[in-house]
VOBA-1610 file (N, C-alpha, C; in pm, whole numbers, padded with zeros to 5 digits, always signed):
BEGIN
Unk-01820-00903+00270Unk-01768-00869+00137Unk-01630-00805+00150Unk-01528-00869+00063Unk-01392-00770+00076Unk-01394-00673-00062Unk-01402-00568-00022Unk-01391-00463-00128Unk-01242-00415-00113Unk-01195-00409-00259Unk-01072-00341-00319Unk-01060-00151-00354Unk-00995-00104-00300Unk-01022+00060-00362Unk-00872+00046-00420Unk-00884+00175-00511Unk-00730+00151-00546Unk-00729+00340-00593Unk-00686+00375-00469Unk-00678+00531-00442Unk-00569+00589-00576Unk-00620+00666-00691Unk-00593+00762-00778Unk-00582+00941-00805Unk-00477+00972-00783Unk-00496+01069-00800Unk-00403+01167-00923Unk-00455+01268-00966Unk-00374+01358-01075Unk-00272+01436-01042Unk-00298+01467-00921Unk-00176+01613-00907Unk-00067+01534-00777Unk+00052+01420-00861Unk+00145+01398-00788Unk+00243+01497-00806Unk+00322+01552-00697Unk+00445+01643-00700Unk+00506+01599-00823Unk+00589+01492-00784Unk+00666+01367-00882Unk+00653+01353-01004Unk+00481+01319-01026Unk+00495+01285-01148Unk+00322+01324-01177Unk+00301+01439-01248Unk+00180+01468-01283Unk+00106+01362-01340Unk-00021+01327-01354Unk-00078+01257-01432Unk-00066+01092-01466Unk+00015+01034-01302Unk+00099+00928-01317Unk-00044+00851-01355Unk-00140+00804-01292Unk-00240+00690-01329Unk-00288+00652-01492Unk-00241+00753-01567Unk-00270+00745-01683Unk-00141+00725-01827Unk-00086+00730-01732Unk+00076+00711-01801Unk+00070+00540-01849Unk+00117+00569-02024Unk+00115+00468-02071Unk+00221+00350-02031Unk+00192+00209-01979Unk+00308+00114-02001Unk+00287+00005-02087Unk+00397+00012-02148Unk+00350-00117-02279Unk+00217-00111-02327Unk+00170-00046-02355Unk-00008+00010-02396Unk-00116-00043-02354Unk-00077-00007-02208Unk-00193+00028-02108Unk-00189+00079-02009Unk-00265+00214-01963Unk-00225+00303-01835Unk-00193+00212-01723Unk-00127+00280-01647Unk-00087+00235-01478Unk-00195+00159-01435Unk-00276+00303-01423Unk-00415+00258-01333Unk-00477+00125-01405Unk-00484+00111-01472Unk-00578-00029-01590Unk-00483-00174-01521Unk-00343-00127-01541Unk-00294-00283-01485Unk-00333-00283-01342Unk-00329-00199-01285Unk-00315-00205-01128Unk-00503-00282-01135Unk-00574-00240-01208Unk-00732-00275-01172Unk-00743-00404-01199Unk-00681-00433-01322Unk-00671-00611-01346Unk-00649-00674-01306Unk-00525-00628-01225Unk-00453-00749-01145Unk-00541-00790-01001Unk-00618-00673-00965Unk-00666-00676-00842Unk-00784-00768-00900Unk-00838-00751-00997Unk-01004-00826-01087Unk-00958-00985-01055Unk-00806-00981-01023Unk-00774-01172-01055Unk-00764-01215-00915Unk-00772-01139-00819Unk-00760-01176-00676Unk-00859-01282-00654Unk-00844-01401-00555Unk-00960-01508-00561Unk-01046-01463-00447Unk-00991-01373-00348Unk-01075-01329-00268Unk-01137-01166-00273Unk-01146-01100-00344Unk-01191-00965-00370Unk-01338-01011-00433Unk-01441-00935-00394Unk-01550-00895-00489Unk-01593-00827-00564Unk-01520-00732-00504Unk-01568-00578-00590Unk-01444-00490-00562Unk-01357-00436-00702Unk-01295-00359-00753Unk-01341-00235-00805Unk-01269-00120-00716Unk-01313+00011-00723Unk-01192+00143-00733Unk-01196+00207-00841Unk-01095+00334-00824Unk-01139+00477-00735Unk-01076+00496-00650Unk-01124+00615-00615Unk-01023+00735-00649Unk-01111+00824-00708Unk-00960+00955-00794Unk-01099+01076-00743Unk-01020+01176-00760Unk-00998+01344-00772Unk-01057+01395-00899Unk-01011+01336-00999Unk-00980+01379-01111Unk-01045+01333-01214Unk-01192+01402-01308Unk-01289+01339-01391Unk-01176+01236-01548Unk-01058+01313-01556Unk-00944+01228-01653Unk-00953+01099-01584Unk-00894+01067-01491Unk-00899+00936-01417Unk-01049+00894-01410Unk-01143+00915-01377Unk-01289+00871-01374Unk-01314+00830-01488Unk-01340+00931-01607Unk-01374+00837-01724Unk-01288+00744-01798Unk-01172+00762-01784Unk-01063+00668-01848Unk-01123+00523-01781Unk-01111+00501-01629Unk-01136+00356-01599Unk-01262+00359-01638Unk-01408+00418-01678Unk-01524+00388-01682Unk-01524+00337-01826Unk-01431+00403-01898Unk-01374+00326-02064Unk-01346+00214-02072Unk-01279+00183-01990Unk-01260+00013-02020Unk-01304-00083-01941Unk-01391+00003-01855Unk-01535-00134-01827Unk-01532-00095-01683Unk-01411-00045-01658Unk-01351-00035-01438Unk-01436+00046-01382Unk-01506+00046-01271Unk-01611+00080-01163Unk-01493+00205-01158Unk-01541+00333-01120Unk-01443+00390-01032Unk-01535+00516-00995Unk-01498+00585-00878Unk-01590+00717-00805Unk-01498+00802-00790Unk-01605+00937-00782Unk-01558+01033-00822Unk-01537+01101-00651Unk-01412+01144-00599Unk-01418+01159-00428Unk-01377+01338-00456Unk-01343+01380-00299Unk-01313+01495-00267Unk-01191+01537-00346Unk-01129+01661-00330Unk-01032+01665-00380Unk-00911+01731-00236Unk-00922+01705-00169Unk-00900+01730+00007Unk-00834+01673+00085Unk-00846+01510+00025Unk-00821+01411+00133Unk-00606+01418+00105Unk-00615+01437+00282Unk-00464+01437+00291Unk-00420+01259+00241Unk-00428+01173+00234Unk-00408+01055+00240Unk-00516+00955+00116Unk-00415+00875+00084Unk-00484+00770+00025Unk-00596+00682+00101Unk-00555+00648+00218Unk-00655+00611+00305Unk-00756+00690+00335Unk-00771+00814+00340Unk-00911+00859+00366Unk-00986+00904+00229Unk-00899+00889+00109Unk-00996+00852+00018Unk-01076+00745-00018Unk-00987+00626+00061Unk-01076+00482+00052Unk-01186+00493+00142Unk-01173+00605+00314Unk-01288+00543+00359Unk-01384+00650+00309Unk-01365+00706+00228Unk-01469+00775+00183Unk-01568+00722+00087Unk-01488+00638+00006Unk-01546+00532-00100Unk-01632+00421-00011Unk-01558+00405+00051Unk-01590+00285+00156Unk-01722+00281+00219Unk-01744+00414+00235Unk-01865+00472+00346Unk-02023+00405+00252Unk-01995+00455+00118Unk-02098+00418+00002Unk-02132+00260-00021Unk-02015+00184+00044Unk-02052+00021+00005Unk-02093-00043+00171Unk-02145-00020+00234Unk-02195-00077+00378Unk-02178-00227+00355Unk-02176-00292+00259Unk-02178-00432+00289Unk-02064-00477+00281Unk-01939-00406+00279Unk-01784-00437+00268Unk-01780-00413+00431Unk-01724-00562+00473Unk-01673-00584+00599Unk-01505-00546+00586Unk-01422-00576+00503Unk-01263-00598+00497Unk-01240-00523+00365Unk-01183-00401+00382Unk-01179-00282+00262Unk-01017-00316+00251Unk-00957-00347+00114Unk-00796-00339+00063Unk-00783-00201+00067Unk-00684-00124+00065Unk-00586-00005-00009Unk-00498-00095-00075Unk-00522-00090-00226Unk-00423-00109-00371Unk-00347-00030-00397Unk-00257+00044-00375Unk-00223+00139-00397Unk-00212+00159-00582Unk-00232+00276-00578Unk-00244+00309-00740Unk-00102+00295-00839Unk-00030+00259-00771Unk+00133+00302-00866Unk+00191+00175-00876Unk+00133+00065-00854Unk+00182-00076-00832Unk+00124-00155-00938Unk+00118-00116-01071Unk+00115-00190-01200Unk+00168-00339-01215Unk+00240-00357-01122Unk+00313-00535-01120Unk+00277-00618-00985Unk+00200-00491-00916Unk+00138-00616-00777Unk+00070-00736-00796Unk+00073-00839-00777Unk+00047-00983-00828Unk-00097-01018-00753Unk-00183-01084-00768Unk-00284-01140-00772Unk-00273-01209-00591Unk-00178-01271-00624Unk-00170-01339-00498Unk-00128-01248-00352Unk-00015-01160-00367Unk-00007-01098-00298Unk-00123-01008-00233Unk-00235-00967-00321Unk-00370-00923-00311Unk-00409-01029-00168Unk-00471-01172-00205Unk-00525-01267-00146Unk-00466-01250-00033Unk-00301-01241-00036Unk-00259-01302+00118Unk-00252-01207+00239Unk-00275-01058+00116Unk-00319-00970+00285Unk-00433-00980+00287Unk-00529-00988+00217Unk-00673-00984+00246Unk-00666-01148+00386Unk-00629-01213+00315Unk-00608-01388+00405Unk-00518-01351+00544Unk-00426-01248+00543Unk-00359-01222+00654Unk-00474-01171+00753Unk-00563-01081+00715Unk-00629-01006+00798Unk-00735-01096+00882Unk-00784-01182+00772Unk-00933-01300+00800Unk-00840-01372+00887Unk-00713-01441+00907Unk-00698-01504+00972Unk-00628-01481+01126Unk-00641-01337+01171Unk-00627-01275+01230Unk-00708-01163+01338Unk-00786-01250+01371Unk-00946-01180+01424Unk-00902-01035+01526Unk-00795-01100+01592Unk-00751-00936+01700Unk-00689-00858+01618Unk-00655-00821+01512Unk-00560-00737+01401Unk-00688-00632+01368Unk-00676-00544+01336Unk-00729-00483+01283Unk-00701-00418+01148Unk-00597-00431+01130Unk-00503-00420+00995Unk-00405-00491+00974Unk-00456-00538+00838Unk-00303-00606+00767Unk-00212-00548+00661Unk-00065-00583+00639Unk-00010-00545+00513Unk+00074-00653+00482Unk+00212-00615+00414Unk+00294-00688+00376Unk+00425-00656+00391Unk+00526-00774+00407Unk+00685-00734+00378Unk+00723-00843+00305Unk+00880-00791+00276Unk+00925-00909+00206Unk+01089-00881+00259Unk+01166-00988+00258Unk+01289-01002+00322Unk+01389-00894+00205Unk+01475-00855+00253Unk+01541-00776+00206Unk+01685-00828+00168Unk+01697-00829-00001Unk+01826-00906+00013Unk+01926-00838-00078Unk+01912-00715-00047Unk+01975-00590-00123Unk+02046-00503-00007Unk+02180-00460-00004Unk+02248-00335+00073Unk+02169-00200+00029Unk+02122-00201-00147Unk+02087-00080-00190Unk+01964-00020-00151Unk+01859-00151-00161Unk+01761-00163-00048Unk+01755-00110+00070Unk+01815-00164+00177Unk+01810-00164+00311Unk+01881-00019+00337Unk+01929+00031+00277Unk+02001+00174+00338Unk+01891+00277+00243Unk+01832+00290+00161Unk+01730+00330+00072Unk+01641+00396+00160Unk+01627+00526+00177Unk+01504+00576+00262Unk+01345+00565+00201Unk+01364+00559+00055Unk+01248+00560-00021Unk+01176+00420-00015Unk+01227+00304+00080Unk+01218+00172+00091Unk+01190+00173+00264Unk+01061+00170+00277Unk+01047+00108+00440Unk+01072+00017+00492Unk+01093+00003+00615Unk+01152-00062+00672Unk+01005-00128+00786Unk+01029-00239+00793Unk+00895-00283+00929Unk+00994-00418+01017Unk+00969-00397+01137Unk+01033-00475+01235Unk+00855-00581+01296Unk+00878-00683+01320Unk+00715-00730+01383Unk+00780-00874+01539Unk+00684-00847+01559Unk+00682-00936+01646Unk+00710-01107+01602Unk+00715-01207+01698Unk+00690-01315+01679Unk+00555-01406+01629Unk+00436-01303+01664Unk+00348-01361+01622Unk+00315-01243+01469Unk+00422-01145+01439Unk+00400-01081+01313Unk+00304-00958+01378Unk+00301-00941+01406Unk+00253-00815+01473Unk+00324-00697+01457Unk+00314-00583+01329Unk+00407-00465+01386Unk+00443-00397+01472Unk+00614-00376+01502Unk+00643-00315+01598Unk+00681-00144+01577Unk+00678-00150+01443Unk+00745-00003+01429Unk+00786-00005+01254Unk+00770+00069+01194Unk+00813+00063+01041Unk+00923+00221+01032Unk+00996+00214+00972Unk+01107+00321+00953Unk+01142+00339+00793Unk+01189+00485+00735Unk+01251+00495+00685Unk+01413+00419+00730Unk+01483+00435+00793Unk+01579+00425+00810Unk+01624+00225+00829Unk+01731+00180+00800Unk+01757+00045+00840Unk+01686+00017+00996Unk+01592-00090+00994Unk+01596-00142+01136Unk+01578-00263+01155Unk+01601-00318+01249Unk+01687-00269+01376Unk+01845-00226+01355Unk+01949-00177+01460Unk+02087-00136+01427Unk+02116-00273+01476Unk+02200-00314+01395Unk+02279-00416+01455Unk+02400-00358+01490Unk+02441-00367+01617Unk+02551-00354+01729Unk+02699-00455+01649Unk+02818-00370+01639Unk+02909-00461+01698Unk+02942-00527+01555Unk+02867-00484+01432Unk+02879-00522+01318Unk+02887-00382+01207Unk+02952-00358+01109Unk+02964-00267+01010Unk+02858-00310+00925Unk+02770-00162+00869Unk+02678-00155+00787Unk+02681-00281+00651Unk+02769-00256+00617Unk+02815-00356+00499Unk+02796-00485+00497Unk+02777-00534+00653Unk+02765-00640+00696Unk+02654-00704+00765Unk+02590-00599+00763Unk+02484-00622+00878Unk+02326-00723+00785Unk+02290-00775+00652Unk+02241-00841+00608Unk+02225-00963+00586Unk+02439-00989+00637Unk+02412-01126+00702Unk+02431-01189+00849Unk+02393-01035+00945Unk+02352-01083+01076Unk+02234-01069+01113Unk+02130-01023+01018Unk+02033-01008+01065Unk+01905-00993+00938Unk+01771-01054+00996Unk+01692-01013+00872Unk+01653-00903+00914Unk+01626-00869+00786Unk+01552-00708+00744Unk+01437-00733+00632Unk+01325-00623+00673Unk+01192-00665+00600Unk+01141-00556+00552Unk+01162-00546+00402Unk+01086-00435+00373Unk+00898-00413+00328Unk+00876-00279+00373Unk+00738-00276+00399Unk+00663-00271+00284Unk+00579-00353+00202Unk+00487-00323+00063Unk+00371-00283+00118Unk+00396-00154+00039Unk+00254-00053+00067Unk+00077-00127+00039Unk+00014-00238+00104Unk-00071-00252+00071Unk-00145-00289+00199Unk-00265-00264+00213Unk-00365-00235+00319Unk-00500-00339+00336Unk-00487-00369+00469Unk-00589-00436+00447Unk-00704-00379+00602Unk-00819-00315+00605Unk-00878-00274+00691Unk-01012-00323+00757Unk-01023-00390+00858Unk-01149-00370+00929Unk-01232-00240+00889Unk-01349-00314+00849Unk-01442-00156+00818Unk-01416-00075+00967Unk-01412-00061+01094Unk-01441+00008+01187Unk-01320+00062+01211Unk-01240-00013+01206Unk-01089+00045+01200Unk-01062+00171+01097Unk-01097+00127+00950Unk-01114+00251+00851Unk-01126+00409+00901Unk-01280+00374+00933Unk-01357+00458+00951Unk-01312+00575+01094Unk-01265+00457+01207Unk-01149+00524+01271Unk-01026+00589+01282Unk-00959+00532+01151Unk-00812+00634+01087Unk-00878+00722+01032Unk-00961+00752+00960Unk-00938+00867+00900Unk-00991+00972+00995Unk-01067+00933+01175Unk-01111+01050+01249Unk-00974+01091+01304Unk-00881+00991+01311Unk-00728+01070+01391Unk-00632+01123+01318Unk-00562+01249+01399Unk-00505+01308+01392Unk-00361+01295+01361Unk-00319+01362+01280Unk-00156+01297+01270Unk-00058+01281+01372Unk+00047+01224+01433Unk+00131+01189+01535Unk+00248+01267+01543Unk+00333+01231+01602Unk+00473+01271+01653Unk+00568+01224+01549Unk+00574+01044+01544Unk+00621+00967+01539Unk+00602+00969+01330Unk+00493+01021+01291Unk+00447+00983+01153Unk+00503+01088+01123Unk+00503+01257+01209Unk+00544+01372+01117Unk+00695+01354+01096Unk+00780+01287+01210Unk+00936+01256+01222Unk+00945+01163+01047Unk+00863+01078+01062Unk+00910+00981+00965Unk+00838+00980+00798Unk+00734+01071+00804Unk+00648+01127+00684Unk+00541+00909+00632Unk+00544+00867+00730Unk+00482+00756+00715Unk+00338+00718+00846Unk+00218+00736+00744Unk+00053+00717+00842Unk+00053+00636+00892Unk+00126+00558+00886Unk+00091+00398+00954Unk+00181+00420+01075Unk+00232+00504+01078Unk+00262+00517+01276Unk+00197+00574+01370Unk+00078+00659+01288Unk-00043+00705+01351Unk-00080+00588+01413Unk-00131+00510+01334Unk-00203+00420+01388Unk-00135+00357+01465Unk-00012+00313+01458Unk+00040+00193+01590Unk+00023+00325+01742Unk+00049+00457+01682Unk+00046+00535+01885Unk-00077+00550+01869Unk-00191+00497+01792Unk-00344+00486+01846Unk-00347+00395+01879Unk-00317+00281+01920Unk-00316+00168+01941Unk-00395+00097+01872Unk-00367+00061+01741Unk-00437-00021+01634Unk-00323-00171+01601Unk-00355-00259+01568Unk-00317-00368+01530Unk-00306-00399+01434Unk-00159-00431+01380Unk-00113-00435+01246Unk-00051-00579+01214Unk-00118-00658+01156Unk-00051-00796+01119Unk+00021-00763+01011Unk+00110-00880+00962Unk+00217-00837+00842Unk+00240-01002+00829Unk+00160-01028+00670Unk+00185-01088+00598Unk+00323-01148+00538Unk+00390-01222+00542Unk+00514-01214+00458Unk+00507-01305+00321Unk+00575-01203+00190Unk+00542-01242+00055Unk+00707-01301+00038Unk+00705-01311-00081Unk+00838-01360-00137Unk+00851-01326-00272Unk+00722-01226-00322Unk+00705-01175-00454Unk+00751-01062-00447Unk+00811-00989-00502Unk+00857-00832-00548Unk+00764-00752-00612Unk+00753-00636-00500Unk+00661-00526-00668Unk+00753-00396-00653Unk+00722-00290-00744Unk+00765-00208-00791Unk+00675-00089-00824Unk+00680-00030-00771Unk+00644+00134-00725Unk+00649+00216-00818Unk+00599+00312-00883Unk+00648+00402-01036Unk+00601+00540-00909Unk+00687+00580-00841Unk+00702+00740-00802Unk+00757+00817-00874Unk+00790+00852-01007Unk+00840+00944-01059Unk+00914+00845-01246Unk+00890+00974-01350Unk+00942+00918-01480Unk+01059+00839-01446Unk+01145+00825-01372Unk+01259+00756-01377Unk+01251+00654-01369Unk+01132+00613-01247Unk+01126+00469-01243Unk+01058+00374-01347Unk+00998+00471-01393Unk+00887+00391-01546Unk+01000+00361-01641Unk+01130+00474-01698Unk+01221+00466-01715Unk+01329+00305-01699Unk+01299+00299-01590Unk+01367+00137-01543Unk+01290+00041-01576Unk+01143+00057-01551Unk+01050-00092-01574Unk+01042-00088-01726Unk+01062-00014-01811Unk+01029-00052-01977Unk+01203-00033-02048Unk+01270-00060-01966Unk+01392-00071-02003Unk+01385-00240-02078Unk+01414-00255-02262Unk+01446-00415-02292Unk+01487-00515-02212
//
């Protein structure tokens, strides 16, 4: 079974109360659950929140959602906490909650990245980067992968440096791939991030997923060609309901 979580919570620094914030008249959290309901490979769609506001709101309009700790450092260890309750979910998503325009398909193709990838233990996504504003953007990750797509390293910062070329220039010597926050987990793998400890490499860069590459976990990376869009703070909601 591939189960979907789509980690919610109330008390963002950024933006209080973001999951419930109206767009075009319907909360965050509601599009983000729909879109995941249209995935062709998901079975079961689930919110996991903190916060009884978030609990009964999705239980209002029909959405499964549980009620978790209020503790968990990470979105991911609120999923495997959810996770723990469904034993028959082999391949658990992280949806992330702030991604109101993540597409249906993009859903499928990490879930499809992971199935078709038996030594991976985790999948996600990138997409080519065809923005300067982008690629120098710290709030925009960065993932470098192997030939067979395998992550090598994800950064805030541009990577790789291209040598011997000015910044300005460097998009048309080289691709660059930025990282879309979406998760795809081996149940055992799960259940294993959330027993380790934070890293070196993750506290330098304020990003979990480098925990896992110096645990030595396996990260496939999907590549999309669809765009989504992130709502971290009023400004950006600001931009998406702009005429």
């Amino acid at each position: 079974m591939i189960l979907a979580i789509i980690p919610a919570r109330w008390a963002s620094t950024r933006f209080p109360g973001k999951p419930l914030v109206d767009i075009a008249g319907k909360s965050m959290i509601r599009r983000v659950y729909e879109q995941a309901e249209k995935s062709q490979l998901v079975q079961k769609v689930v919110v996991a929140t903190d916060d009884p506001r978030i609990l009964e709101h999705v239980r209002a309009f029909g959405g499964t959602a549980v009620l978790t700790r209020a503790d968990h450092p990470s979105g991911t260890d609120r999923c495997a906490e959810v996770a723990a309750t469904f034993p028959e979910a082999d391949i658990i998503l992280n949806i992330q909650g702030d991604e109101p325009f993540v597409q249906p398909e993009q859903i499928d193709l990490l879930a499809q990245t992971l199935l078709d990838r038996p030594r991976f233990q985790i999948a996600t996504l990138a997409k080519r980067i065809e923005q300067a504003e982008t690629l120098f953007n710290p709030n925009a990750v960065k993932v470098v992968f192997s030939p067979k797509n395998g992550a090598v390293y994800f950064s805030r910062h541009p990577i790789p440096f291209v040598r011997d070329a000015a910044p300005e220039n460097w998009l048309e010597r080289q691709a660059f791939y930025k990282h879309i926050g979406l998760y795809a987990f081996r149940r055992s793998a799960l259940f294993r991030i959330a027993r380790l400890r934070p890293t070196p490499l993750e506290r330098a860069e304020s990003l979990e997923q480098l925990r896992w590459l110096e645990n030595g976990l396996r990260i496939a990376v999907g590549i999309t060609e669809l765009e989504t869009i992130g709502i971290d703070s009023p400004e950006d909601l600001k931009k998406v309901l702009v005429p």
